[in-house]
VEXDREN-2710 file (C-alpha; in Angstrom, 1 decimal):
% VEXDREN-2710
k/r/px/py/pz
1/UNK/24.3/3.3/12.4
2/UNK/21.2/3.4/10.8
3/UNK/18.0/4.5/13.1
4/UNK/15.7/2.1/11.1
5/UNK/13.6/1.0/8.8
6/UNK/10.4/3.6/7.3
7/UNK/8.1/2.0/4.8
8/UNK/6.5/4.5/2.5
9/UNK/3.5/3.6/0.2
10/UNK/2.3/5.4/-2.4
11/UNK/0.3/5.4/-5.7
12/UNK/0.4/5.6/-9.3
13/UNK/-2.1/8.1/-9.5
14/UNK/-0.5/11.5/-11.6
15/UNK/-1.2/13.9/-8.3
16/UNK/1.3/12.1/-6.5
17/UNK/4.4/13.8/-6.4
18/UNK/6.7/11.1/-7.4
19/UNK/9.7/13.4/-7.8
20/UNK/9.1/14.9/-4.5
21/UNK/9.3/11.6/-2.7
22/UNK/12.3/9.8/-4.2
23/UNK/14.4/13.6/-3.1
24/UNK/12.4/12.8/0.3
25/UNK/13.9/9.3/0.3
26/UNK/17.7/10.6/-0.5
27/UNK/17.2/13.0/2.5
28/UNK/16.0/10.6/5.1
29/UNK/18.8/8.2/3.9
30/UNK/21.6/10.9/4.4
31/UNK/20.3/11.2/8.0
32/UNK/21.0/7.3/8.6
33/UNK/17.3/6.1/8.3
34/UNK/16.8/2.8/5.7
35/UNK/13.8/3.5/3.2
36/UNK/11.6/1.2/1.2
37/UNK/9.0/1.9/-1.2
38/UNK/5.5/-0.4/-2.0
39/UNK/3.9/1.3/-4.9
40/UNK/0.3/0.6/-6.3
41/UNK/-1.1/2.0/-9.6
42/UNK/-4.7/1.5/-10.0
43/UNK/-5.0/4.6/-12.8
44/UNK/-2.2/2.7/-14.5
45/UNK/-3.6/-0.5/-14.9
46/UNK/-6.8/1.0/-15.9
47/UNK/-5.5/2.8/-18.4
48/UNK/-3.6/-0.7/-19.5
49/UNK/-6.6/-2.7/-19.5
50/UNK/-8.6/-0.3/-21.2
51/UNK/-5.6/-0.2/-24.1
52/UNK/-5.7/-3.8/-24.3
53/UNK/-9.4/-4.8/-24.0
54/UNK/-9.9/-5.8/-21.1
55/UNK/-12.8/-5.0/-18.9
56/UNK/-12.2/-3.3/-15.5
57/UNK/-14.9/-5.3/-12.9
58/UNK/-15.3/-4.4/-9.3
59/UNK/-17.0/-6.7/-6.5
60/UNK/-18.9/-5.2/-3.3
61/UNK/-19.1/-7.1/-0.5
62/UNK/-22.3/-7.6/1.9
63/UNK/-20.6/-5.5/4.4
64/UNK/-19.9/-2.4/1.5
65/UNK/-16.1/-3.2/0.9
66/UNK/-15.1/-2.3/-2.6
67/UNK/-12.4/-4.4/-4.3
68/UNK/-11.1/-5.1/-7.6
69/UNK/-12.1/-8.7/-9.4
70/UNK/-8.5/-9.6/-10.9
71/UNK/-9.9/-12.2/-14.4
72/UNK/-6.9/-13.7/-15.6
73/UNK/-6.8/-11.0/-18.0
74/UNK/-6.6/-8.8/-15.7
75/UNK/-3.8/-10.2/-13.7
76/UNK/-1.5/-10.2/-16.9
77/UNK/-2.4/-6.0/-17.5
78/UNK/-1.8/-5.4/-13.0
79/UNK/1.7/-7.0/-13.4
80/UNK/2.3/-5.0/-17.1
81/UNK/1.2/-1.8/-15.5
82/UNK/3.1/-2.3/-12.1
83/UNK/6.4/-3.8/-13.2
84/UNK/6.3/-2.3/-17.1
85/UNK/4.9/1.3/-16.6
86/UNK/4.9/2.4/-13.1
87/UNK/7.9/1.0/-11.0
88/UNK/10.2/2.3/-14.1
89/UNK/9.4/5.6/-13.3
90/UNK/10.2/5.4/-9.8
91/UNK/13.2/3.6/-9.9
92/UNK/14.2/6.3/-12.6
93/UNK/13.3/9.2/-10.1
94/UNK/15.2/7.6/-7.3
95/UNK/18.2/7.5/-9.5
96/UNK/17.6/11.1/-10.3
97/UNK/17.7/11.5/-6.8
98/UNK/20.4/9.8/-5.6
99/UNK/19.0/6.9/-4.7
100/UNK/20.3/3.7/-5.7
101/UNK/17.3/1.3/-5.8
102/UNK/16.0/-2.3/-7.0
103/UNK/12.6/-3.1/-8.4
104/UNK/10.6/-5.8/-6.6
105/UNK/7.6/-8.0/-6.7
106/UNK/6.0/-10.3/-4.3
107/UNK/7.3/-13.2/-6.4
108/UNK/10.8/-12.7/-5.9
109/UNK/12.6/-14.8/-3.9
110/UNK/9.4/-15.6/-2.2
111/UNK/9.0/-12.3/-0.7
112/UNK/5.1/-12.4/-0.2
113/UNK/2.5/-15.6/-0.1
114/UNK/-1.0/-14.7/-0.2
115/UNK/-3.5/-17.4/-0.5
116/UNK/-6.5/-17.4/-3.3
117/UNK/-9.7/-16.2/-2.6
118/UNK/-12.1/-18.5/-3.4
119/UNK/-15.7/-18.2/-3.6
120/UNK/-16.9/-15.4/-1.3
121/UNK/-20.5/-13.5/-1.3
122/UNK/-21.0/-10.0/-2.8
123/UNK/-24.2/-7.9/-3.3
124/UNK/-24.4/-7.2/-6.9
125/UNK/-27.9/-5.3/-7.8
126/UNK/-28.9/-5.5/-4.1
127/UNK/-28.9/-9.1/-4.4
128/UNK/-26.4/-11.4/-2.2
129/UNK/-24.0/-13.4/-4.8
130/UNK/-21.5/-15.6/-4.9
131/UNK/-18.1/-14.7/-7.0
132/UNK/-16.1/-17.2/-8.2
133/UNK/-12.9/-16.7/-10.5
134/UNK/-10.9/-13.9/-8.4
135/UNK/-7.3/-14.4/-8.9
136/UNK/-6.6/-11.9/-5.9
137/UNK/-5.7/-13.0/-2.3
138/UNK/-5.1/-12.3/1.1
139/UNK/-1.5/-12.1/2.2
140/UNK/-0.5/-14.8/4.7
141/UNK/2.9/-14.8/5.1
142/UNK/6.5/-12.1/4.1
143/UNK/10.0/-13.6/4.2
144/UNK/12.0/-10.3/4.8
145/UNK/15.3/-12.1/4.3
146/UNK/16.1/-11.0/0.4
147/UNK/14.6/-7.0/1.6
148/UNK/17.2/-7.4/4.7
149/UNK/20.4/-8.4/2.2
150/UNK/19.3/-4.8/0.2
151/UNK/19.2/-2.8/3.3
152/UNK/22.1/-3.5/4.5
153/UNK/23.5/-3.3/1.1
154/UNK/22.3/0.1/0.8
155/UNK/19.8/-0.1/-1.3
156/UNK/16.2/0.8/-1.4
157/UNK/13.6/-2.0/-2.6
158/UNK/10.8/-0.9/-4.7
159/UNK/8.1/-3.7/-4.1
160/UNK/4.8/-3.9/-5.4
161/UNK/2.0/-6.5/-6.1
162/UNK/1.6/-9.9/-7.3
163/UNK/2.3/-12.1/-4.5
164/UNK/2.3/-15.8/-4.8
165/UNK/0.4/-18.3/-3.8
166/UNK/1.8/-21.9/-2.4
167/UNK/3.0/-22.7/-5.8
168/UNK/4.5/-19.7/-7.2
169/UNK/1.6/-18.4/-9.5
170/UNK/0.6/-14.4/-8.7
171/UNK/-1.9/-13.1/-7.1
172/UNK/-3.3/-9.6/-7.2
173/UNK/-3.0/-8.3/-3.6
174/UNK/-4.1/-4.2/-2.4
175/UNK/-0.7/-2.8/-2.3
176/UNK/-2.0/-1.0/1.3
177/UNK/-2.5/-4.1/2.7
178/UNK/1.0/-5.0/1.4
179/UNK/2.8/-2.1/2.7
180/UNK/1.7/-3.0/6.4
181/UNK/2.7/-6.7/6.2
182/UNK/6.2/-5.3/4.6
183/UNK/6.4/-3.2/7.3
184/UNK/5.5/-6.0/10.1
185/UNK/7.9/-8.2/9.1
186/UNK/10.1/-5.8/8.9
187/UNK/10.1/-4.3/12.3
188/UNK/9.3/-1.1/10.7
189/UNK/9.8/2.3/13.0
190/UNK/7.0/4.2/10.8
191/UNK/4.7/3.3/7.8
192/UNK/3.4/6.2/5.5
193/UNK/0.5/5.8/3.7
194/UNK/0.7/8.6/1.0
195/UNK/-2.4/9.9/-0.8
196/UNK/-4.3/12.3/-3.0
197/UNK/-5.7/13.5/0.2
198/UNK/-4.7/15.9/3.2
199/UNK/-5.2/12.7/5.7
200/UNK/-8.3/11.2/7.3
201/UNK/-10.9/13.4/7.0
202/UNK/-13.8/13.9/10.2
203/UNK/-15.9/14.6/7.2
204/UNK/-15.0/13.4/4.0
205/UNK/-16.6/16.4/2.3
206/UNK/-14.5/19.0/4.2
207/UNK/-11.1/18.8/3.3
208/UNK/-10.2/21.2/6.1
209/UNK/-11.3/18.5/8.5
210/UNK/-8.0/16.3/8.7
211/UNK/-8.0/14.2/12.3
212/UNK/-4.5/14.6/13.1
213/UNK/-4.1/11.9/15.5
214/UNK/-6.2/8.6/16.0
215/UNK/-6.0/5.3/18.3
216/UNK/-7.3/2.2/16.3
217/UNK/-9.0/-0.2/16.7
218/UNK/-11.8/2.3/17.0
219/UNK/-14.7/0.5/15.9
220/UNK/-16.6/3.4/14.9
221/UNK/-13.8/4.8/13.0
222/UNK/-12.9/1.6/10.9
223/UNK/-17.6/1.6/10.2
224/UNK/-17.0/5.2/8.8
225/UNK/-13.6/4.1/6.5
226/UNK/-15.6/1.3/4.6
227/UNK/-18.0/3.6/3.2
228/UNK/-15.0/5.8/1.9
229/UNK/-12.2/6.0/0.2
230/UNK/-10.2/5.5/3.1
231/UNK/-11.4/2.1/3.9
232/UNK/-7.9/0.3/2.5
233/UNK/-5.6/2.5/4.0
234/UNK/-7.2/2.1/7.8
235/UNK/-7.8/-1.4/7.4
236/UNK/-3.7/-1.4/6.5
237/UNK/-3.2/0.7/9.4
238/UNK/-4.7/-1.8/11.9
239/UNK/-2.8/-4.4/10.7
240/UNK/0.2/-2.8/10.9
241/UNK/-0.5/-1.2/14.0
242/UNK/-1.3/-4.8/15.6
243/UNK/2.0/-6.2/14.3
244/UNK/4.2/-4.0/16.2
245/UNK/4.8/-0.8/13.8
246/UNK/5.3/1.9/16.0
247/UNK/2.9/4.1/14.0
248/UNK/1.3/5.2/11.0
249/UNK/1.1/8.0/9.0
250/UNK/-1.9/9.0/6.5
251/UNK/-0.9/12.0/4.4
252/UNK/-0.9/13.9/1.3
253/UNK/1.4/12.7/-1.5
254/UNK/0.8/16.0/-3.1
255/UNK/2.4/18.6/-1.2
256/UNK/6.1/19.5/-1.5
257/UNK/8.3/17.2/0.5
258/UNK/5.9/14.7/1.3
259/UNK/7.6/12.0/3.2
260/UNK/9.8/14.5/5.5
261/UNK/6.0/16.5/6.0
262/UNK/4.9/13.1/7.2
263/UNK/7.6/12.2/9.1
264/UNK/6.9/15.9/10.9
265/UNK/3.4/15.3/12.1
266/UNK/1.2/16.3/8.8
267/UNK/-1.9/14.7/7.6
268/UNK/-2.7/12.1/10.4
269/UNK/-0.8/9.9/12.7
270/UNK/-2.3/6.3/13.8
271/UNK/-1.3/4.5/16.9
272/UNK/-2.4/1.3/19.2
273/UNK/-4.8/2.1/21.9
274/UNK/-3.4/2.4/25.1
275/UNK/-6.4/0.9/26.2
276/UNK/-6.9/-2.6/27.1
277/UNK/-9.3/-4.5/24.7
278/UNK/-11.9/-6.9/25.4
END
Protein backbone atom coordinates (compact mmCIF):
# COMPACT_ATOMS: atom_id res chain seq x y z
CA UNK A 1 0.00 0.00 0.00
CA UNK A 2 1.31 3.27 -0.65
CA UNK A 3 2.67 5.32 2.52
CA UNK A 4 1.47 8.61 1.01
CA UNK A 5 1.50 11.45 -0.82
CA UNK A 6 5.05 13.88 -1.01
CA UNK A 7 4.78 17.10 -3.00
CA UNK A 8 7.98 18.32 -4.36
CA UNK A 9 8.48 21.82 -5.91
CA UNK A 10 11.02 22.94 -7.78
CA UNK A 11 12.19 25.52 -10.40
CA UNK A 12 13.13 26.19 -13.80
CA UNK A 13 16.24 27.69 -13.03
CA UNK A 14 19.40 25.67 -14.94
CA UNK A 15 21.12 24.78 -11.30
CA UNK A 16 18.49 22.68 -10.57
CA UNK A 17 19.23 19.29 -11.09
CA UNK A 18 16.16 18.18 -12.98
CA UNK A 19 17.69 14.78 -13.94
CA UNK A 20 18.52 14.12 -10.38
CA UNK A 21 15.04 14.61 -9.20
CA UNK A 22 12.83 12.70 -11.66
CA UNK A 23 15.60 9.38 -10.72
CA UNK A 24 14.62 10.71 -7.02
CA UNK A 25 11.00 10.39 -7.85
CA UNK A 26 11.35 6.69 -9.51
CA UNK A 27 13.13 5.72 -6.20
CA UNK A 28 10.59 7.02 -3.74
CA UNK A 29 7.82 5.51 -5.96
CA UNK A 30 9.54 1.94 -5.87
CA UNK A 31 9.42 2.27 -2.04
CA UNK A 32 5.41 2.67 -2.18
CA UNK A 33 5.40 6.52 -1.64
CA UNK A 34 3.00 8.65 -4.41
CA UNK A 35 4.94 11.74 -5.82
CA UNK A 36 3.72 14.89 -7.43
CA UNK A 37 5.70 17.63 -8.88
CA UNK A 38 4.60 21.80 -9.02
CA UNK A 39 7.28 23.30 -11.12
CA UNK A 40 7.87 27.18 -11.62
CA UNK A 41 10.25 28.79 -14.21
CA UNK A 42 10.88 32.35 -13.59
CA UNK A 43 14.40 32.29 -15.84
CA UNK A 44 12.27 30.66 -18.41
CA UNK A 45 9.73 33.04 -18.89
CA UNK A 46 12.21 35.76 -18.77
CA UNK A 47 14.01 34.52 -21.28
CA UNK A 48 10.45 34.15 -23.25
CA UNK A 49 9.40 37.52 -22.72
CA UNK A 50 12.56 38.96 -23.52
CA UNK A 51 12.43 36.81 -27.07
CA UNK A 52 9.15 38.10 -27.72
CA UNK A 53 9.09 41.72 -26.51
CA UNK A 54 7.70 41.87 -23.80
CA UNK A 55 8.79 43.81 -20.72
CA UNK A 56 9.50 42.02 -17.44
CA UNK A 57 7.88 44.57 -14.54
CA UNK A 58 7.98 43.79 -10.88
CA UNK A 59 5.72 45.45 -8.00
CA UNK A 60 7.02 46.06 -4.30
CA UNK A 61 4.68 46.21 -1.78
CA UNK A 62 4.62 48.84 1.34
CA UNK A 63 5.51 45.99 3.52
CA UNK A 64 8.85 45.04 0.93
CA UNK A 65 7.18 41.92 -0.77
CA UNK A 66 8.53 41.51 -4.28
CA UNK A 67 6.19 40.00 -6.85
CA UNK A 68 5.82 39.79 -10.47
CA UNK A 69 3.17 42.23 -12.39
CA UNK A 70 1.67 39.53 -14.93
CA UNK A 71 0.29 42.45 -18.22
CA UNK A 72 -1.73 40.39 -20.37
CA UNK A 73 1.36 39.93 -22.35
CA UNK A 74 2.90 38.56 -19.95
CA UNK A 75 0.40 35.99 -18.92
CA UNK A 76 0.41 34.59 -22.64
CA UNK A 77 4.77 34.24 -22.36
CA UNK A 78 4.18 32.50 -18.16
CA UNK A 79 1.82 29.89 -19.75
CA UNK A 80 4.28 29.47 -23.22
CA UNK A 81 7.24 29.16 -20.94
CA UNK A 82 5.60 26.78 -18.23
CA UNK A 83 3.51 24.50 -20.44
CA UNK A 84 5.81 24.97 -23.94
CA UNK A 85 9.44 25.01 -22.52
CA UNK A 86 9.74 23.84 -19.08
CA UNK A 87 7.16 21.06 -18.13
CA UNK A 88 8.38 19.25 -21.50
CA UNK A 89 11.54 18.75 -20.05
CA UNK A 90 10.42 17.35 -17.00
CA UNK A 91 7.90 15.15 -18.19
CA UNK A 92 10.79 13.99 -20.65
CA UNK A 93 13.16 13.34 -17.62
CA UNK A 94 10.59 11.40 -15.71
CA UNK A 95 10.10 9.19 -18.63
CA UNK A 96 13.86 8.73 -18.72
CA UNK A 97 13.50 7.79 -15.35
CA UNK A 98 10.86 5.60 -15.23
CA UNK A 99 8.41 7.56 -14.39
CA UNK A 100 5.18 7.58 -16.12
CA UNK A 101 3.78 11.17 -15.66
CA UNK A 102 1.03 13.73 -16.95
CA UNK A 103 1.49 17.47 -17.50
CA UNK A 104 -0.93 19.73 -15.54
CA UNK A 105 -2.17 23.21 -15.10
CA UNK A 106 -4.37 24.87 -12.70
CA UNK A 107 -6.99 25.08 -15.48
CA UNK A 108 -7.56 21.62 -15.81
CA UNK A 109 -10.41 20.14 -14.72
CA UNK A 110 -10.67 23.00 -12.36
CA UNK A 111 -7.80 21.97 -10.36
CA UNK A 112 -6.91 25.53 -8.85
CA UNK A 113 -9.30 28.91 -8.42
CA UNK A 114 -7.44 31.90 -7.49
CA UNK A 115 -9.25 35.13 -7.38
CA UNK A 116 -7.80 38.47 -9.27
CA UNK A 117 -6.00 40.86 -7.59
CA UNK A 118 -7.36 44.05 -7.95
CA UNK A 119 -6.02 47.24 -7.17
CA UNK A 120 -3.56 46.97 -4.30
CA UNK A 121 -0.75 49.70 -3.02
CA UNK A 122 2.91 49.38 -3.89
CA UNK A 123 5.84 51.81 -3.15
CA UNK A 124 7.37 52.60 -6.49
CA UNK A 125 10.26 55.37 -6.06
CA UNK A 126 9.61 55.55 -2.36
CA UNK A 127 6.26 56.82 -3.09
CA UNK A 128 2.95 54.72 -1.97
CA UNK A 129 0.97 53.68 -5.40
CA UNK A 130 -1.76 52.13 -6.46
CA UNK A 131 -1.40 49.14 -9.27
CA UNK A 132 -4.01 48.34 -11.31
CA UNK A 133 -3.92 45.76 -14.24
CA UNK A 134 -2.25 42.56 -12.47
CA UNK A 135 -3.63 39.45 -13.96
CA UNK A 136 -2.15 37.42 -10.96
CA UNK A 137 -4.10 36.10 -7.98
CA UNK A 138 -4.30 34.58 -4.77
CA UNK A 139 -5.32 31.01 -4.72
CA UNK A 140 -8.70 30.34 -2.99
CA UNK A 141 -9.67 27.15 -3.53
CA UNK A 142 -7.93 23.13 -5.06
CA UNK A 143 -10.33 20.37 -6.13
CA UNK A 144 -7.84 17.36 -5.71
CA UNK A 145 -10.32 14.97 -7.29
CA UNK A 146 -8.73 14.83 -11.09
CA UNK A 147 -4.85 14.67 -9.04
CA UNK A 148 -6.54 11.70 -6.76
CA UNK A 149 -7.82 9.56 -10.16
CA UNK A 150 -3.77 9.89 -11.37
CA UNK A 151 -2.46 8.65 -8.05
CA UNK A 152 -4.20 6.03 -7.81
CA UNK A 153 -3.63 5.32 -11.38
CA UNK A 154 -0.07 5.46 -10.94
CA UNK A 155 0.82 8.29 -12.27
CA UNK A 156 2.72 11.39 -11.25
CA UNK A 157 1.05 14.90 -12.01
CA UNK A 158 3.31 17.62 -13.10
CA UNK A 159 1.26 20.83 -12.24
CA UNK A 160 2.19 24.28 -12.56
CA UNK A 161 0.65 27.82 -12.81
CA UNK A 162 -2.13 29.49 -14.26
CA UNK A 163 -4.98 28.94 -12.11
CA UNK A 164 -8.39 30.14 -12.86
CA UNK A 165 -10.48 32.54 -11.74
CA UNK A 166 -14.51 32.02 -11.24
CA UNK A 167 -14.91 31.95 -14.91
CA UNK A 168 -12.17 29.88 -16.25
CA UNK A 169 -9.69 32.71 -17.49
CA UNK A 170 -5.78 32.12 -15.93
CA UNK A 171 -4.20 33.73 -13.59
CA UNK A 172 -0.59 33.93 -12.82
CA UNK A 173 -0.15 32.39 -9.29
CA UNK A 174 3.71 31.87 -7.29
CA UNK A 175 4.14 28.31 -7.96
CA UNK A 176 5.35 28.10 -3.94
CA UNK A 177 2.35 29.26 -2.89
CA UNK A 178 0.78 26.60 -5.24
CA UNK A 179 2.74 23.78 -4.01
CA UNK A 180 1.49 24.26 -0.38
CA UNK A 181 -2.21 24.53 -1.34
CA UNK A 182 -1.61 21.17 -3.62
CA UNK A 183 -0.22 19.80 -0.85
CA UNK A 184 -3.12 20.88 1.70
CA UNK A 185 -5.68 19.51 -0.15
CA UNK A 186 -3.98 16.77 -0.65
CA UNK A 187 -3.26 15.61 2.83
CA UNK A 188 0.31 15.68 1.96
CA UNK A 189 2.80 13.62 4.45
CA UNK A 190 5.88 16.03 3.36
CA UNK A 191 6.28 19.19 1.01
CA UNK A 192 9.79 19.94 -0.51
CA UNK A 193 10.64 23.15 -1.43
CA UNK A 194 13.77 22.73 -3.70
CA UNK A 195 16.19 25.56 -4.40
CA UNK A 196 19.38 27.06 -5.60
CA UNK A 197 20.21 27.21 -2.06
CA UNK A 198 21.56 24.84 0.83
CA UNK A 199 18.18 25.80 2.97
CA UNK A 200 17.33 28.71 5.16
CA UNK A 201 20.15 30.55 5.79
CA UNK A 202 20.77 32.32 9.73
CA UNK A 203 22.62 34.75 7.57
CA UNK A 204 21.86 34.97 4.11
CA UNK A 205 25.51 35.89 3.35
CA UNK A 206 27.00 32.71 4.91
CA UNK A 207 26.01 29.88 3.09
CA UNK A 208 27.52 27.65 5.82
CA UNK A 209 24.72 28.99 8.07
CA UNK A 210 21.72 26.61 7.05
CA UNK A 211 18.95 26.44 10.20
CA UNK A 212 18.25 22.91 10.01
CA UNK A 213 15.10 22.84 11.89
CA UNK A 214 12.45 25.78 12.47
CA UNK A 215 8.84 26.11 14.18
CA UNK A 216 6.74 28.65 12.19
CA UNK A 217 4.86 30.89 12.74
CA UNK A 218 7.89 32.65 14.13
CA UNK A 219 7.17 36.18 13.68
CA UNK A 220 10.66 37.23 13.62
CA UNK A 221 11.55 34.61 11.20
CA UNK A 222 8.82 35.27 8.56
CA UNK A 223 10.17 39.77 9.16
CA UNK A 224 13.72 38.39 8.17
CA UNK A 225 12.24 36.10 4.90
CA UNK A 226 10.53 39.26 3.24
CA UNK A 227 13.62 41.03 2.86
CA UNK A 228 15.15 37.83 1.12
CA UNK A 229 14.94 35.54 -1.27
CA UNK A 230 13.41 33.28 0.86
CA UNK A 231 10.30 35.27 1.50
CA UNK A 232 7.99 32.91 -1.03
CA UNK A 233 9.11 29.75 0.04
CA UNK A 234 8.31 30.53 4.12
CA UNK A 235 5.27 32.23 3.42
CA UNK A 236 4.41 28.72 1.40
CA UNK A 237 5.59 26.88 4.30
CA UNK A 238 3.20 28.56 6.82
CA UNK A 239 0.42 27.85 4.74
CA UNK A 240 1.07 24.55 4.40
CA UNK A 241 2.14 23.97 7.76
CA UNK A 242 -1.32 25.54 8.99
CA UNK A 243 -3.30 23.24 6.71
CA UNK A 244 -2.20 20.05 8.17
CA UNK A 245 1.11 19.01 6.11
CA UNK A 246 3.11 17.26 8.45
CA UNK A 247 6.20 19.15 7.53
CA UNK A 248 8.31 21.04 5.18
CA UNK A 249 11.43 20.73 3.75
CA UNK A 250 13.64 23.78 2.32
CA UNK A 251 16.62 22.36 0.48
CA UNK A 252 19.10 22.40 -2.28
CA UNK A 253 17.93 21.27 -5.73
CA UNK A 254 21.55 21.12 -6.62
CA UNK A 255 23.10 18.45 -4.93
CA UNK A 256 23.08 14.82 -6.10
CA UNK A 257 19.91 13.09 -5.10
CA UNK A 258 18.00 15.94 -4.06
CA UNK A 259 14.57 14.80 -3.01
CA UNK A 260 15.92 11.43 -1.11
CA UNK A 261 18.72 14.15 0.62
CA UNK A 262 15.57 16.03 1.68
CA UNK A 263 13.59 13.35 2.59
CA UNK A 264 16.89 12.49 5.07
CA UNK A 265 17.03 15.62 6.99
CA UNK A 266 19.24 18.06 4.67
CA UNK A 267 18.82 21.68 4.12
CA UNK A 268 15.98 22.68 6.62
CA UNK A 269 12.95 21.12 8.00
CA UNK A 270 9.70 23.38 9.03
CA UNK A 271 7.12 22.31 11.50
CA UNK A 272 3.87 23.77 13.55
CA UNK A 273 4.74 25.17 16.90
CA UNK A 274 4.00 23.13 19.57
CA UNK A 275 3.15 26.12 21.28
CA UNK A 276 -0.19 27.49 21.80
CA UNK A 277 -0.79 30.86 19.86
CA UNK A 278 -2.49 33.78 20.95
Amino acid sequence: MPHGVTVIKCGGSGAIGIAEICADVAKLRAAGERTLLVHGGADEIDRLAAQLGVQAQTTVSPDGRQSRYTSPPMLDAMMLALTGRVKPRLLAALKVAGVPAVGLTGLDAGLVTAVRKQARRAVRDGRPVMVRGDHSGRITAVDPAVLHVLLDAGFTPVISPPAGDCGGAPLNVDADRLAAAVAVALRARRLLLLTAAPGLLRDATDSGSVLARCELPDEALLAYAATGGMQRKLIAADEALRGGVGAVHIADGRVPEPVLAAVGGAGTVLVRSSRRQA
